[in-house]
C-alpha positions in Angstrom: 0.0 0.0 0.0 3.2 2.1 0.4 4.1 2.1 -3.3 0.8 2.7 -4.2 0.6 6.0 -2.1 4.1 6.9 -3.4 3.1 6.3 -6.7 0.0 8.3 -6.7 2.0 11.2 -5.2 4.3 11.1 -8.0 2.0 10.4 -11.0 0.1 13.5 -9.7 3.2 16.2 -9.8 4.4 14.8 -13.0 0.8 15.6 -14.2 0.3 18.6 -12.7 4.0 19.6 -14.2 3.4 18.7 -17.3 -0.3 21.0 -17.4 2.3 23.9 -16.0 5.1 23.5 -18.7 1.5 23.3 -21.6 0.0 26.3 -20.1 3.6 27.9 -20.2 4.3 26.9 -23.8 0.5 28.3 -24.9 1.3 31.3 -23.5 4.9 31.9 -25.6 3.5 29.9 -28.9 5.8 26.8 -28.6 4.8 23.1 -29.7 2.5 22.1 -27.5 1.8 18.8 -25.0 -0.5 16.3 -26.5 -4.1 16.4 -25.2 -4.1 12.8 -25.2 -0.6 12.8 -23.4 -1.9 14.7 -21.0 -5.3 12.3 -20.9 -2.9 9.7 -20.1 -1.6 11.3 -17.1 -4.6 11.2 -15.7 -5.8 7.9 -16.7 -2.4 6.6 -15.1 -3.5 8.0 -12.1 -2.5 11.8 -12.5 -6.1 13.0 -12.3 -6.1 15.1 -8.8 -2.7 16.8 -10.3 -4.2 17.6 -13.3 -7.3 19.1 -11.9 -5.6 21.0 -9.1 -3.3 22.3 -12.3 -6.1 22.9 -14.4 -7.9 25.0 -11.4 -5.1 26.7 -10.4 -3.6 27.6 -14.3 -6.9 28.1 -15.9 -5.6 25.9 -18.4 -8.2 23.2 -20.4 -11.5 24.7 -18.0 -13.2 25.8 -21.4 -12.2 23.4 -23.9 -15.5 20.8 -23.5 -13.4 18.3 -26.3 -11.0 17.9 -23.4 -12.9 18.1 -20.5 -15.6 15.2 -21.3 -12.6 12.6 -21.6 -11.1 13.9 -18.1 -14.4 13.8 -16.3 -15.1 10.3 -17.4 -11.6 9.1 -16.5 -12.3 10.9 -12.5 -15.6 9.2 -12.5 -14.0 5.7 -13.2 -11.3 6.3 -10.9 -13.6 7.2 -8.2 -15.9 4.1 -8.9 -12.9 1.8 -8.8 -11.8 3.4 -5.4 -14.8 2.7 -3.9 -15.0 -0.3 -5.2 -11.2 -1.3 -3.5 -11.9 0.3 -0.7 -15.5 -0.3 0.5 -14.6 -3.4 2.8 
């Protein structure tokens, strides 16, 4: 359950990072992250990171094409969390 905690923790600030340095490079007109690298962040776990960046940066909050994939990825998270942990 250790590694699983640490992994979480980690999987988050990469995700988070990685919004940061997108928001950063829309901002000066550089290439770009991937939308679905960045989907895949979260679907590895990333999604609280990512959501906290996406709050915090204003970045992806008006884009529906991107949101719609992210909110089904935190719903299925959530349901299998309280699937695990409802004993």
């Amino acid at each position: 359950m250790k590694y699983v905690f640490l992994y979480l923790i980690m999987i988050n600030y990469i995700a988070f990072s990685m919004f940061h340095l997108d928001k950063k490079r829309a901002r000066k007109n550089m290439r770009r992250i991937s939308e679905k690298n960045l989907l895949t962040l979260c679907a590895f776990g990333g999604t609280f990171g990512a959501w906290l960046a996406m709050k915090n940066f204003n970045h992806k909050t008006n884009k529906t094409s991107f949101k719609i994939p992210f909110y089904i990825i935190a719903v299925i998270q959530l349901i299998i969390i309280f699937f695990v942990f409802r004993r």
